[in-house]
C-alpha positions as CSV (number, residue, x, y, z in Angstrom):
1,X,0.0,0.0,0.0
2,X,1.7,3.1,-1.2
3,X,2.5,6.1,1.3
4,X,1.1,9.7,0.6
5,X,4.2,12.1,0.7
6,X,1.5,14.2,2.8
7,X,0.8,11.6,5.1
8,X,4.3,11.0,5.5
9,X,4.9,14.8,6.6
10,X,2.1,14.3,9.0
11,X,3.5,11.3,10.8
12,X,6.8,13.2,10.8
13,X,4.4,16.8,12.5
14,X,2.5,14.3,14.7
15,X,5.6,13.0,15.8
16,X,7.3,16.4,16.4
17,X,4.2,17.4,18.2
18,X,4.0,14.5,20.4
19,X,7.3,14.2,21.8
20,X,8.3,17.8,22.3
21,X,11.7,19.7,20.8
22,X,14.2,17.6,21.0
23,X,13.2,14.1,20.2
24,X,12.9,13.9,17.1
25,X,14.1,10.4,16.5
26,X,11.2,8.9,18.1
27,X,9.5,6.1,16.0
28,X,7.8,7.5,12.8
29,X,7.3,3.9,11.1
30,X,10.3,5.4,9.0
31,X,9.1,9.3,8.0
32,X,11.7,11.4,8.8
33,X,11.2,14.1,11.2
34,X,13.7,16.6,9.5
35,X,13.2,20.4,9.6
36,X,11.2,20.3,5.8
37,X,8.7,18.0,7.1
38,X,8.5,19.5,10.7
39,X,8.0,23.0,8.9
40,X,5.3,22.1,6.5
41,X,3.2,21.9,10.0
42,X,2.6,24.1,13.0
43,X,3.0,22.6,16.1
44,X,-0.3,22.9,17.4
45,X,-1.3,20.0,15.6
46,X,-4.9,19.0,17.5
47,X,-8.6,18.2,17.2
48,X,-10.3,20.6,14.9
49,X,-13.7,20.7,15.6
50,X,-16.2,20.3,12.4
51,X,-19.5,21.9,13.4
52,X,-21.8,19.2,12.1
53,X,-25.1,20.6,12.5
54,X,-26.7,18.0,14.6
55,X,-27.0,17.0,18.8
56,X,-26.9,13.8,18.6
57,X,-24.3,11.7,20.1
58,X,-22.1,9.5,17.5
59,X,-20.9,6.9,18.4
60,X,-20.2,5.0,15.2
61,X,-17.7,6.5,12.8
62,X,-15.5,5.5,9.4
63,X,-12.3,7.2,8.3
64,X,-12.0,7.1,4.7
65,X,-9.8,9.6,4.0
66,X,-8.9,13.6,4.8
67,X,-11.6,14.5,3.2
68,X,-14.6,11.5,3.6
69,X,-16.2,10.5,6.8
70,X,-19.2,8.6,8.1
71,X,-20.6,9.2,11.4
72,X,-23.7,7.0,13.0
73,X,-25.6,7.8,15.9
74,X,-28.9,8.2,17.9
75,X,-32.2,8.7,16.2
76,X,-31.2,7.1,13.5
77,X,-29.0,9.3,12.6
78,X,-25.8,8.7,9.3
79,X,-23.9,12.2,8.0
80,X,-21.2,12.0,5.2
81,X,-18.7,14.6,4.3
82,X,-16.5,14.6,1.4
83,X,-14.9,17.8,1.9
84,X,-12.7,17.1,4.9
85,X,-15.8,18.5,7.2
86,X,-16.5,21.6,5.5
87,X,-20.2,20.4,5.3
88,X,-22.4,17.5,6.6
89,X,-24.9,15.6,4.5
90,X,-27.5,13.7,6.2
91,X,-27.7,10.7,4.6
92,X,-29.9,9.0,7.8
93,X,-32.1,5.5,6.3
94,X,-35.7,6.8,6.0
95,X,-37.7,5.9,8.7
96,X,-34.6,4.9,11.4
97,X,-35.7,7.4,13.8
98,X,-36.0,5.8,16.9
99,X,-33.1,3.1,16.1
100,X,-29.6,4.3,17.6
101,X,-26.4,3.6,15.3
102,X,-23.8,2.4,17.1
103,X,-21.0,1.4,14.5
104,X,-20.8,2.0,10.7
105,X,-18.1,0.9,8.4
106,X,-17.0,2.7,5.1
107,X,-15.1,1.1,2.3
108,X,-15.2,4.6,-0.2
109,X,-17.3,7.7,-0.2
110,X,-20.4,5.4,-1.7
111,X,-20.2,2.2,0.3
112,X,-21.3,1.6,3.8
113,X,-22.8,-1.0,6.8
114,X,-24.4,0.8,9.5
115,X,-25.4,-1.2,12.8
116,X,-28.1,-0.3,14.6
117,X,-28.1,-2.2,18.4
118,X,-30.6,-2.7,20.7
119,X,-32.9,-6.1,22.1
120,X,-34.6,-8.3,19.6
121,X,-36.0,-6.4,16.1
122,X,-33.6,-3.2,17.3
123,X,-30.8,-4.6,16.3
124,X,-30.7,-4.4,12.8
125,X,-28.0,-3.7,9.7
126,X,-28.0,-1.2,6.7
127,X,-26.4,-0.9,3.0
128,X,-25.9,1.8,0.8
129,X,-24.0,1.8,-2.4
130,X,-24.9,5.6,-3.4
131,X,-23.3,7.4,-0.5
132,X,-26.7,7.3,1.7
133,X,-29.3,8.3,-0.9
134,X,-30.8,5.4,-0.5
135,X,-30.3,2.6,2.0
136,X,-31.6,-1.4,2.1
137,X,-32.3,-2.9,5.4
138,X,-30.3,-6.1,4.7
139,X,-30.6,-8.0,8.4
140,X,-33.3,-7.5,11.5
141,X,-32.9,-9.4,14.5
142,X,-35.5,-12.4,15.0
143,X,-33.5,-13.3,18.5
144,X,-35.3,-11.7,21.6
145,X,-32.1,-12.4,23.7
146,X,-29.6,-11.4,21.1
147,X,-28.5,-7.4,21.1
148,X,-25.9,-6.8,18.4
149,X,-23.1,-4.2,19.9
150,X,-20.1,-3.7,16.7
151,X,-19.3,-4.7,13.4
152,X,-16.1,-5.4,11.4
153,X,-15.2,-5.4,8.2
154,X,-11.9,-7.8,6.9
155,X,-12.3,-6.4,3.4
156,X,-15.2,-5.0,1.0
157,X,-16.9,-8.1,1.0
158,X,-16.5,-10.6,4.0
159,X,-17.4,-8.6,7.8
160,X,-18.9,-9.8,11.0
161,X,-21.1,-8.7,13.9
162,X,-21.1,-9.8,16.9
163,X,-24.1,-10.3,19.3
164,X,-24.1,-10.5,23.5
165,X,-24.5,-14.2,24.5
166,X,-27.4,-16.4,23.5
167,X,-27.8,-19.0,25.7
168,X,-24.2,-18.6,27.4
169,X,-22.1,-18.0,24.0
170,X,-21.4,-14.5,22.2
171,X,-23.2,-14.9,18.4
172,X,-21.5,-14.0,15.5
173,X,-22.8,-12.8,12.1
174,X,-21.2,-13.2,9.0
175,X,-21.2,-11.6,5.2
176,X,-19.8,-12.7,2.2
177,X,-21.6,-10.1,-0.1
178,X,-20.1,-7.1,1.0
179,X,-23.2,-6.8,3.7
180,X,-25.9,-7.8,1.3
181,X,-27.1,-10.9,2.9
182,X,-26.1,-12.1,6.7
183,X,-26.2,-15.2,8.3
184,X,-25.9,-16.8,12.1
185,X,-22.2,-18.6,12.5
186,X,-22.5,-21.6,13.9
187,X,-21.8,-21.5,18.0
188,X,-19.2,-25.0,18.2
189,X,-16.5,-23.1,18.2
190,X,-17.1,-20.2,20.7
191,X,-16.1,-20.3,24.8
192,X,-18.8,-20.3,26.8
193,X,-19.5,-16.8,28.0
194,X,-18.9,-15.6,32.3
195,X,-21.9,-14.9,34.0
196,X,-23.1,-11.4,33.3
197,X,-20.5,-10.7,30.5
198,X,-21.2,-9.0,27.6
199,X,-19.8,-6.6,25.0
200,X,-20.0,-2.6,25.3
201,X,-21.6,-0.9,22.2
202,X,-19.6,2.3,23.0
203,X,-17.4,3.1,20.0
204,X,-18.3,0.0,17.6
205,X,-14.2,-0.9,18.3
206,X,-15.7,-4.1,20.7
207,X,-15.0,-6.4,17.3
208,X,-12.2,-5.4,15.5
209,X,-10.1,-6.9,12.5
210,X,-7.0,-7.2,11.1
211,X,-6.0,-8.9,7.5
212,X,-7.8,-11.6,6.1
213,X,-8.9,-13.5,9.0
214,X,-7.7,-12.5,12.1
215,X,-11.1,-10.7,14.6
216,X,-10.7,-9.8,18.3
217,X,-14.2,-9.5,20.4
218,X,-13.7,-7.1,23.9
219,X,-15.7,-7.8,26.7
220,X,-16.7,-7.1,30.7
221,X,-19.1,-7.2,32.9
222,X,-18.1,-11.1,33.7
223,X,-15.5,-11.5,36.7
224,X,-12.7,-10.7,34.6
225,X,-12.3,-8.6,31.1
226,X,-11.6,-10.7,28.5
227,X,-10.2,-10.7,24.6
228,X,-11.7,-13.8,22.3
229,X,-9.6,-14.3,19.6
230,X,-10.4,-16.0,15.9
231,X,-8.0,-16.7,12.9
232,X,-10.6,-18.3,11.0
233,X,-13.1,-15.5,10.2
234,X,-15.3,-16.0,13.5
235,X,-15.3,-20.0,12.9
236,X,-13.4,-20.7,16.0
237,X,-12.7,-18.8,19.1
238,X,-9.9,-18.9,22.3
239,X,-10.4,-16.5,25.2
240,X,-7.6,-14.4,27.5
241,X,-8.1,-12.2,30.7
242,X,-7.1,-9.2,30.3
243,X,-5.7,-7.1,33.4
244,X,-8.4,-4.3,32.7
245,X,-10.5,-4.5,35.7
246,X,-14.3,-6.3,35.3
247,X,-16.6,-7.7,38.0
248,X,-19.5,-5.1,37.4
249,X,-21.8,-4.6,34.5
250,X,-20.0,-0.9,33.7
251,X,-16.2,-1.8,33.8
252,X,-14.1,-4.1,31.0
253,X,-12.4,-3.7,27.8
254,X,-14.9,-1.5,25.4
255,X,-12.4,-0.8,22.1
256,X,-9.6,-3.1,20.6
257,X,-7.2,-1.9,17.6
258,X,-4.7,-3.9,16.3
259,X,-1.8,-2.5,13.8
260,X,-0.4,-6.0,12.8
261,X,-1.6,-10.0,13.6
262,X,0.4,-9.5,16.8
263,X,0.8,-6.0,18.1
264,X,-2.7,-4.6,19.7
265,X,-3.8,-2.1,22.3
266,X,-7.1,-2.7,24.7
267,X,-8.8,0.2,26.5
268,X,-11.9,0.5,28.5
269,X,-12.7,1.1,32.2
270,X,-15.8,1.9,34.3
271,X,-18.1,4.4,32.3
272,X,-19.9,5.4,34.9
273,X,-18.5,9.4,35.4
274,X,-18.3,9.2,39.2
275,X,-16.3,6.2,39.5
276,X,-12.3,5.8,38.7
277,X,-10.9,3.2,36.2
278,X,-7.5,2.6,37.4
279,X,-5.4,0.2,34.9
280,X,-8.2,1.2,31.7
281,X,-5.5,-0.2,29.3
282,X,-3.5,-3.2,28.5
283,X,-1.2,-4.4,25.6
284,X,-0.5,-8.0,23.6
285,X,3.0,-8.6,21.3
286,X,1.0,-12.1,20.4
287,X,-2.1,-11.7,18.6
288,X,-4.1,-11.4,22.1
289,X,-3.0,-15.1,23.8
290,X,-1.5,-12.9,26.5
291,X,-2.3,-9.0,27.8
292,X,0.2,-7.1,29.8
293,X,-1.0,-3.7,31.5
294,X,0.4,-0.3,30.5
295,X,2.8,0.8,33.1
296,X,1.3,4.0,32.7
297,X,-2.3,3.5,31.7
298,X,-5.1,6.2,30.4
299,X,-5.8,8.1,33.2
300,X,-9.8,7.3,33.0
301,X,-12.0,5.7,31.1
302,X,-11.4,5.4,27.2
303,X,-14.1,3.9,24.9
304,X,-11.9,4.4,21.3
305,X,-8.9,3.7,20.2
306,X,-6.5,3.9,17.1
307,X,-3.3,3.4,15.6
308,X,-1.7,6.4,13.7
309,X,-1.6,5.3,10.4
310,X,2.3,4.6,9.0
311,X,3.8,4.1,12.5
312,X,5.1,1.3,14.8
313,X,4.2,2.7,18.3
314,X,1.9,5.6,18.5
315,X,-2.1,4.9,18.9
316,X,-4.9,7.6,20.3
317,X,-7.3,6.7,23.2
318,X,-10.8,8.6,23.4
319,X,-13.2,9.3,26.6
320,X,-15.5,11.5,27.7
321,X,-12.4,12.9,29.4
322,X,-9.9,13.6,26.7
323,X,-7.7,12.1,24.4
324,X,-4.3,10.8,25.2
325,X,-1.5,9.5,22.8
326,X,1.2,6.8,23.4
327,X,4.5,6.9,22.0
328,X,5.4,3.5,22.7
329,X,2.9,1.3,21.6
330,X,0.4,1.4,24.7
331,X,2.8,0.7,27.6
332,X,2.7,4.4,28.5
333,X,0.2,7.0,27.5
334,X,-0.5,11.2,28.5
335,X,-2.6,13.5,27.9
336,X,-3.2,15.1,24.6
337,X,-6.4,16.8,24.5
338,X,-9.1,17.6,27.2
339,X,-12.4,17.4,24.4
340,X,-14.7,15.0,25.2
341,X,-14.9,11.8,22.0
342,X,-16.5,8.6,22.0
343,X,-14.6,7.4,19.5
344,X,-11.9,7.4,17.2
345,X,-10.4,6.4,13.7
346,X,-7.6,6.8,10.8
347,X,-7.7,6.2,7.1
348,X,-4.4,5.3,5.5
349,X,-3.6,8.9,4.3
350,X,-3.7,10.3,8.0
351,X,-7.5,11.6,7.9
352,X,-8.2,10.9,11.8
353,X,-11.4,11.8,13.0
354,X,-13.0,11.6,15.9
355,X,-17.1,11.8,17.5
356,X,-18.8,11.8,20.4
357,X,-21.9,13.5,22.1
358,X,-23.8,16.8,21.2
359,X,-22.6,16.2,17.3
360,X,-19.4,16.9,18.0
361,X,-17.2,15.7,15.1
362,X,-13.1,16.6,14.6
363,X,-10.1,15.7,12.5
364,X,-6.3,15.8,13.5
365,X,-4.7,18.3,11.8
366,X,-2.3,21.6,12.6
């Protein structure tokens, strides 16, 4: 995949920006940080807010590029921009009102999968090939106990949702068509669930993937916070604790990200704003068999996370809190930004946006 010079000046600002005067050999995933690249930016390199019109809170959101973006969120509400935020369509399905969108994936300024979550008939999936001019329903829940939380995408065809347990085991949709057509994975090859655990449907970053198998599924609310792990598309399924702390329906792991088969960063907590979620973060070097937690952790609790696009070590964390930014590939992390996000995400060419309540929408930029 080829490297934008741009994007390779913006690894190089973000860098710069990150580390402070001084440290400019910190790892850029090989752009230089020299004085041409460092110049092209200022260094007040932040979250620039993109008034998007709307007050609803968005929790679902696609990165396709510096200039496209999808956001999903309550009252059934999808905006699109294709001039880096300028202005906001809204594309929203007819008649999706009183559904809340929780996750959406983009594959180009046309193409989308919106999730809407919720118990029974609520939880419910959404196409559109024409950039949100018109949208096909393309799955509705039939399971009273099933309440789908994220969906994933491994390329513009094959994707995944997952469900809470049914009858003690998470359940896992699948596509082949690109989101046309879904059907129920068979349950074999899942662990059996904890009591009370579940998924969060906070950022739509509970099911992530990587490549052209590999998914990870976050989880809490069960006496310990867990990672489940498949190679096989969502065929098959092994499970490791994670030291975020669980043991209560409001505290586990709510986002995953994962940069490579191996390297990935957890985050979550206790989102409940008058409780404290020491150790919110946790890393694995091995594809999730084993989590280590950050020496220096988020500070509170973090629903959305993210690599930076065309480096080896530096991710974003978003909360209701802030947004902080590790250098080192999650075993450390600070402060970066006081705004309050739900959620986070980067295309390939550095377009990283983020959403949250009240409409707020931003991208990274100087």
């Amino acid at each position: 995949m080829r490297r934008p010079v741009a994007a390779g000046a913006c690894v190089a600002a973000v860098v710069a920006v990150l580390t402070g005067p001084g440290q400019a050999a910190a790892d850029s995933g090989g752009a230089r940080t020299g004085d041409v690249a460092i110049s092209t930016y200022t260094k007040d390199l932040g979250w620039k807010l993109k008034p998007s019109g709307a007050e609803v809170r968005f929790r679902g959101l696609a990165a396709v590029s510096r200039s496209t973006a999808w956001v999903a969120g309550s009252n059934g509400t999808v905006l699109r921009t294709t001039d880096g935020g300028a202005n906001w369509a809204n594309v929203s399905p007819p008649g999706a009102g009183e559904l809340q969108f929780r996750d959406i994936e983009a594959f180009d300024r046309k193409r989308a999968v919106a999730l809407a979550i919720g118990e029974g008939e609520a939880s419910r999936v959404f196409r559109t090939q024409d950039g949100g001019a018109t949208w096909t329903e393309t799955f509705r829940n039939d399971e009273p106990k099933a309440f789908y939380d994220c969906i994933t995408f491994f390329d513009a065809k094959n994707g995944l949702a997952m469900s809470d347990p049914v009858d003690g085991k998470y359940r896992i949709l699948s596509t082949r068509d690109g989101g046309r057509s879904w059907r129920v994975l068979p349950s074999a090859g899942m662990p059996p669930a904890q009591t009370g655990e579940a998924g969060f449907a906070a950022s739509g970053q509970c099911l992530v993937s990587h490549g052209r198998s590999d998914v990870w599924l976050a989880t809490g609310g069960g006496a310990t916070s867990r990672v489940l792990h498949s190679s096989d598309r969502g065929l098959t399924w092994t499970a490791a604790e994670t030291s975020i702390p669980a043991g209560d329906p409001a505290r586990g792991v709510f986002a995953l990200a994962f940069r490579s088969p191996t390297q990935g960063i957890a985050v979550g907590g206790d989102y409940r704003p008058d409780q404290t979620s020491p150790q919110a973060s946790a890393v694995s070097r091995d594809g999730g068999r084993t989590w280590e937690a950050s020496a220096g952790p988020v500070p509170a609790y973090r629903s959305g996370v993210t690599w930076l696009p065309h480096t080896k070590s530096v991710a974003l964390a978003v909360g209701p809190t802030g947004t902080d930014v590790t250098l080192d590939g999650g075993r450390s992390w600070r402060a970066f930004d006081a705004g309050s996000f739900d959620t986070v995400d980067c295309a390939e060419d550095f377009g990283c946006w983020a959403s949250g309540e009240k409409g707020r929408i931003a991208r990274l930029e100087p």
